[in-house]
N, C-alpha and C positions, 0 to 999 in steps of 0.2 A: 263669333262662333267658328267660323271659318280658319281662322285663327289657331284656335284650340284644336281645331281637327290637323291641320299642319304639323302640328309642334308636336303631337302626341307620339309619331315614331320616333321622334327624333328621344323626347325625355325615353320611350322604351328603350332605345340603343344606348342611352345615358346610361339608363338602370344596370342594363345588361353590363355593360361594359365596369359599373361599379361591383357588380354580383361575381364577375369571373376575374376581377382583382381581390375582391376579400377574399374570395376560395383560394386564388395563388396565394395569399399572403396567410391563411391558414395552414394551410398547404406546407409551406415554411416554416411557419413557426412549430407546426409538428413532427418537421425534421430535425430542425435545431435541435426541439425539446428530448426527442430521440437520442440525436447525439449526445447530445449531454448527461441525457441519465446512459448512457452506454458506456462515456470516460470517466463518469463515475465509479460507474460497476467495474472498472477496467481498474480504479485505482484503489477499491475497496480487495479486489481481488489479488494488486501486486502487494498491498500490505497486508494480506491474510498469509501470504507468500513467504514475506520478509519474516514475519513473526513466526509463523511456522521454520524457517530457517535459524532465527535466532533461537528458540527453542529446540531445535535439534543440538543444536552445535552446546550447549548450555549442558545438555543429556550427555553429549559426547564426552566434554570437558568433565562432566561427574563423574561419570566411569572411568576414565584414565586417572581421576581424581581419587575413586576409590581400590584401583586397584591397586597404586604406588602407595596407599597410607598402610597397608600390611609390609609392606617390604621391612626389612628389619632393618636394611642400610638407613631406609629413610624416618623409621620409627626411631632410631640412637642417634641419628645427627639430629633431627627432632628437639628432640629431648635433650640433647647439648645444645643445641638453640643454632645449628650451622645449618645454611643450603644446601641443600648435595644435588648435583645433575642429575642425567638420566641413570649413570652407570652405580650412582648413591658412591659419589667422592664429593667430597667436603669440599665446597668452592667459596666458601666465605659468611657471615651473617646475610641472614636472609633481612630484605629490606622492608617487605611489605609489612603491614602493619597487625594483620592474621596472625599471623606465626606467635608463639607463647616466647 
């Protein structure tokens, strides 16, 4: 009996000492888990980024796209089936596979 009276602070200080490791190790692991949904959201947000980027640039490329299809330079080499630059001079068959 004696015995069990000795031993009893010591198993308390056990306990204790197991009770304020799971909470540090809690503790952690709710940081980790923090970080991680954070570089998550950090990479959700640089490709929400990219995409809105390539979707501008796609916008932009249509508009230049449709204001050079009036030009009349580039409407008759067109239609003769030639490339023309930017100034609509004929610089050769156009290669891409678009063109008619």
């Amino acid at each position: 009996d004696a015995s069990y009276e000795e031993s009893k602070p010591i198993a308390d200080k056990v306990k204790e000492m197991q009770r304020v490791a799971a909470e540090r190790r809690q503790r952690l692991e709710a940081a980790q888990a923090s970080q991680q949904k954070a570089a998550l959201e950090e990479r959700r947000r640089e490709a929400r980024a990219e995409l809105a980027k390539q979707e501008q640039e796609r916008a932009e490329k249509a508009l230049r796209e449709s204001r050079i299809a009036h030009e009349p330079y580039y409407v008759l080499a067109k239609r003769q089936g030639w490339f023309t630059d930017f100034l609509g001079i004929k610089r050769g068959r156009c290669k891409c596979s678009k063109c008619d």
